[in-house]
N, C-alpha and C positions, 0 to 999 in steps of 0.2 A: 231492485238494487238500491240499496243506500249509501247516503253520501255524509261523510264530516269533514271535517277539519281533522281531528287526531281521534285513530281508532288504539283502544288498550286495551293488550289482551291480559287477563288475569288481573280480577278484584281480590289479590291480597293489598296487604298496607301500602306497596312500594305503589302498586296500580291505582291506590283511591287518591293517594296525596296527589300523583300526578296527574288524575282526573279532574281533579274540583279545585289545583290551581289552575288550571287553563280552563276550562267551567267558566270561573271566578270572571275570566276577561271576556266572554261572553262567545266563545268560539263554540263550535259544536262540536262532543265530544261524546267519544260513544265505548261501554268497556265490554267486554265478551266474559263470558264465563261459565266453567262448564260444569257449575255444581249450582242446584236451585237457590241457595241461599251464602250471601258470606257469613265468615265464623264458624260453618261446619266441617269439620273433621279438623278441628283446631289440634295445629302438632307443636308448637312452640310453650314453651315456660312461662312466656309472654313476662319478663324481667326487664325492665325497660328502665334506666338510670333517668334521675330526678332531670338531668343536667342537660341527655340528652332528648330527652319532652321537651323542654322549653326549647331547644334549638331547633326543633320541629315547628314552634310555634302554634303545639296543642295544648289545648288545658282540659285536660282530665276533667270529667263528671268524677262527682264523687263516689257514684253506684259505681262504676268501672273498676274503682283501687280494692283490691282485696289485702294489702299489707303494705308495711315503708320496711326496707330492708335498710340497718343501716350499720353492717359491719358485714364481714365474711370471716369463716373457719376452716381452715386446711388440714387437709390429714394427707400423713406418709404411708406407704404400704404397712411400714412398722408400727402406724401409730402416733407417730410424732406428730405436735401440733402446733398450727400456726392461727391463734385471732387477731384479727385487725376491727375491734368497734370501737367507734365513736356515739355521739348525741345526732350525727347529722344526718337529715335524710338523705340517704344515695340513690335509691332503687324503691321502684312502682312496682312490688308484683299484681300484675292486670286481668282482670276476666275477658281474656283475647276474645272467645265468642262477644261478647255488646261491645268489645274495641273497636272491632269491624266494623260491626253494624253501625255503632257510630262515626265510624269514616261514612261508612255506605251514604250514613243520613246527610253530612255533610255535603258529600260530593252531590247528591240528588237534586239538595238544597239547592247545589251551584246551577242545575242544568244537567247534568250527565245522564245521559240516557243506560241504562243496564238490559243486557240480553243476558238472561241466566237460560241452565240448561242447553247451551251454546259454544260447541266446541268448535274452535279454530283448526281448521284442516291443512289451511295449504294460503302460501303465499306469494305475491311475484307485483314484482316493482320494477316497473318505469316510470313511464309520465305522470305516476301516482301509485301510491298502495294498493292492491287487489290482495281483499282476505277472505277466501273462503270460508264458509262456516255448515257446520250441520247439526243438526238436532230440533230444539224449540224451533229457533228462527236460523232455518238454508237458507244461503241468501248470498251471493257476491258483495261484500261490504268495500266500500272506494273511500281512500283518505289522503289526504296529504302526507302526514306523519303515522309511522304504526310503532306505536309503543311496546315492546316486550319484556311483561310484565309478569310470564305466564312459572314461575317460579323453576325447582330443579329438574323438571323434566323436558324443558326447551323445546318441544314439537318444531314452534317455528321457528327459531332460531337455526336450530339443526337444518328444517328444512331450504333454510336461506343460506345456508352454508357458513357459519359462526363457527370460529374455533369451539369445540369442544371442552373441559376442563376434566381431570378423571380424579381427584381427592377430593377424597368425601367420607364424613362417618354417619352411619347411621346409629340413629338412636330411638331411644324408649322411655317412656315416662309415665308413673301410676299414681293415680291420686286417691287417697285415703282419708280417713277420717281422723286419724289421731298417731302423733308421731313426740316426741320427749324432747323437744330443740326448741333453742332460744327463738321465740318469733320473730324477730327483728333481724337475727343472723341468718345468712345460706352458708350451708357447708357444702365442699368439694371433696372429694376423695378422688386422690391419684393413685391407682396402683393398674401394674398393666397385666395383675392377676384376670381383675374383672373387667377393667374397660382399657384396654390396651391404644393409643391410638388419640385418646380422648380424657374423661373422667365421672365420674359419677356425683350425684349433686341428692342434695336434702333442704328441702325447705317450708315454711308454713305459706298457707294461699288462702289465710281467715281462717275462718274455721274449718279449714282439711289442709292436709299437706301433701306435698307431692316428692316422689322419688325416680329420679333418673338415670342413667343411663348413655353412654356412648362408645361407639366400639367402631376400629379403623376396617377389619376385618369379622366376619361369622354373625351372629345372631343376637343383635342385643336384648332382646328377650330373655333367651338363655342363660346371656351376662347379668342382667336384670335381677332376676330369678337368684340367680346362684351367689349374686352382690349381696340380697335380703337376706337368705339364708345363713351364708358364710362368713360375712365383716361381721366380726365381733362387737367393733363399734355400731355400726349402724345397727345390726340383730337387736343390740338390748333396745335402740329406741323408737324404733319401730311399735307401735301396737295397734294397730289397724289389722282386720285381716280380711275387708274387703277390700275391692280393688271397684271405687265410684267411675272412675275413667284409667282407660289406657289409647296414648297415641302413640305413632311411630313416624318417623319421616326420614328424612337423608339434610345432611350439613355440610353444605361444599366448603372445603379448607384448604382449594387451588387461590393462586392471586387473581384478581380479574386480568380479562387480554382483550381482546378485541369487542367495543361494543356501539358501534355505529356503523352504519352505511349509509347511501343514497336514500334519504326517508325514512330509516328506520335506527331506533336505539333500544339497547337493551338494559332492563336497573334491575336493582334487587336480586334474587338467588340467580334468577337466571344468568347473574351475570358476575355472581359470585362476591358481589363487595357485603360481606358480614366477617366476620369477628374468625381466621380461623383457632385463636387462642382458646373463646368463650363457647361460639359457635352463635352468638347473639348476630343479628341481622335488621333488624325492625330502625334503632338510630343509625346506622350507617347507612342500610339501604334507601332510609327514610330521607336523610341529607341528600343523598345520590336523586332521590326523587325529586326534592324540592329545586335543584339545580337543572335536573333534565326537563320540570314543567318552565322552567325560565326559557331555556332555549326553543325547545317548541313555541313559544311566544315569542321570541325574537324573529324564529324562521317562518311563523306565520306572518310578521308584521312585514317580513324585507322578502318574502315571496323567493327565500331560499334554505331549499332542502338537501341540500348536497352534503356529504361525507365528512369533506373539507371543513364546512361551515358546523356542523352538527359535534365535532370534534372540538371545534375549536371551545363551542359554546357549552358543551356539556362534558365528556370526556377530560378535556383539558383542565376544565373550570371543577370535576369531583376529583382527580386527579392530585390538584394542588391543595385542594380541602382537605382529605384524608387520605388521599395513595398511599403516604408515608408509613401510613399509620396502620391501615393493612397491613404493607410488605412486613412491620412488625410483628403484626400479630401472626401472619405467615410464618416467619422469620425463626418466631419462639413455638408456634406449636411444632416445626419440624426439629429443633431443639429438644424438646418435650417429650416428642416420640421416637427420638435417639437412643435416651433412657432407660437403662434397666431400672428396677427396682431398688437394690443396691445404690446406684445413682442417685437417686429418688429421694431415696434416704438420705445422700451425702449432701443433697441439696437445700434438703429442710434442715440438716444441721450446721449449716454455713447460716442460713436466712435466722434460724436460732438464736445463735449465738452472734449474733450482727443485730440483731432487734431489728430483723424485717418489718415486721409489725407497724413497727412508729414511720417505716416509707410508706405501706402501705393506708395507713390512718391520713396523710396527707393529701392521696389521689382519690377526687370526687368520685369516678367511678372506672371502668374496663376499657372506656370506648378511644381514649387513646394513650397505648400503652409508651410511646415516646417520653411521657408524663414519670413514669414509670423508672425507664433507664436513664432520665436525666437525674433522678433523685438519687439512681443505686450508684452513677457516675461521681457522686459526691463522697463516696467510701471507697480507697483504693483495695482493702481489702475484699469485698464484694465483687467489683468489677474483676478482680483479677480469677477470684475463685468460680465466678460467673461465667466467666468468658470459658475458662478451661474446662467447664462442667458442660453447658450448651453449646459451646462451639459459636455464640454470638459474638458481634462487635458492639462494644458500650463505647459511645466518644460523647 
């Protein structure tokens, strides 16, 4: 039987930050995980804004950056188009595989001990954590604090009784070697022909690009597929006709609800704080980390683990950082998916003839879109045609 200070299950990003800040202060700190290596079966974009790296307090190796993204391109189901670039860097697209591994290295660095190949079975809290594990290392694992870290399939969250959340889109993403778009721009496509629910994305990653996919309902495979084929726009730019990687995963786009108890907190997918606008995760969840390894160090120092206390110090404390800013992005994808396509289109020609554009050129990047409505707040005519089109409040 082993013993730490904070056990973390799941060595994705939200897991290594909070790993190797409590590491850092010399606690023992132990992370579970049930794939041999981090950065395998990488499902994310891995598009990380300049703005929110630095608020992370990581500094990129320069191997890691595979592109500076620094505009975005909108398309209507019709067509219709929306650029917003600048000169300025917004967005890291990143080689997620050695991001990891560079957390990994990080966290190692501090002290953290890793059990790969190592699934968390089953959990029960009293006087202290009790995590069962099986695989590499079976073993009853004992901690003070258990961090749930273990992304959207919750085993033990679920097992410990955590609300559940049910929106979510899955998605798909294929990477290539040669595609006909500005390398510094991402384009989006909204139409609910292909990606109903969500939207479909284009972008360069160095020398290959990658094309995606998102859907509320059905296969996005399928949509995927029939997105390349079928968009006229994307068909012509397209010219890759292998496919170097394909991933798949799920994007929860519920708001976060309950994520502490007696010893235990949950960050990152499992607990839903990512983007459901964007579907991004990595600075949100990542802030969400860096606030929940403070409190674990608080409740390590004052030898209290209680709900109460774990709320106050983390819950409360991500809460007033970026809750708001969620419920937004919440707020507007259900907005979004209100939307016919017709809509869609009525939408981009409001944002048109309003020169969206130059709101858009002003906002660093996606991650808080409050930023966003306070600009379109300054056009009566936008807020009004805005509001009647989403059904949002702009104040």
């Amino acid at each position: 039987m082993d013993y730490y200070d904070v056990t973390v299950v799941g060595a994705g990003v939200c897991g290594l930050i909070v790993s190797q800040k409590i590491a850092e202060q010399g606690y023992r700190v132990c992370v579970i995980e049930a794939k041999q290596d981090v950065g395998i079966e990488t499902k994310c974009s891995a598009l990380y804004s300049v703005r929110g790296i630095k608020k992370l307090g990581l500094k990129l190796e320069d191997a890691l950056i595979l592109n500076v993204i620094r505009g975005g391109r909108f398309f209507s189901p019709s067509g219709k188009t929306i650029t917003a670039h600048s000169n300025k860097d917004r967005a890291f697209v990143v080689e997620k595989k050695l991001f990891d591994k560079f957390l990994a290295r990080e966290a190692a660095k501090s002290g953290v001990d890793f059990k790969f190949k190592t699934i968390a079975v089953k959990a029960k809290i009293d006087n202290e954590a009790k995590l069962k594990t099986e695989g590499l290392h079976h073993n009853i694992i004992k901690s003070k604090i258990l961090v749930l870290a273990e992304g959207i399939k919750r085993r033990i969250s679920k097992n410990l009784g955590f609300k559940s959340y049910n929106r979510f889109v899955s998605a798909c993403r294929v990477e290539i070697d040669k595609a006909e778009i500005d390398e510094d721009i991402a384009e989006m496509y909204f139409t609910n022909k292909y990606a109903k629910g969500f939207y479909a994305w284009l972008l360069h990653r160095g020398e290959t690009c990658e094309i995606g996919i998102g859907v509320e309902r059905g296969d996005p495979w399928y949509y995927l597929m029939k997105f390349i084929r079928e968009n006229s726009i994307a068909n012509r730019k397209i010219k890759g006709k292998s496919f170097l990687e394909i991933a798949r995963g799920f994007i929860p786009t519920d708001y976060p609800s309950e994520c502490v108890r007696d010893r235990v907190a949950i960050v990152g997918d499992a607990c839903a704080q990512n983007k459901a606008s964007t579907g991004g995760g990595v600075v949100t969840g990542g802030i969400c980390a860096n606030i929940l390894a403070n409190a674990c160090i608080k409740a390590l120092e004052n030898e209290n683990f209680s709900k109460k206390f774990l709320k106050k110090e983390y819950e409360d404390k991500w809460k007033e950082e970026i809750g708001k800013e969620l419920e937004i992005h919440a707020m507007l994808r259900e907005g979004l998916n209100s939307l016919s396509d017709g809509e869609i289109d009525a939408l981009f020609e409001i944002a048109i003839s309003e020169n969206l554009q130059d709101v858009l050129i002003k906002l660093p990047d996606t991650d808080r879109p409050s930023e966003f409505l306070n600009e379109i707040a300054k056009n009566d005519k936008l807020i009004e045609k805005f509001q009647r089109i989403l059904n949002i409040s702009i104040s």
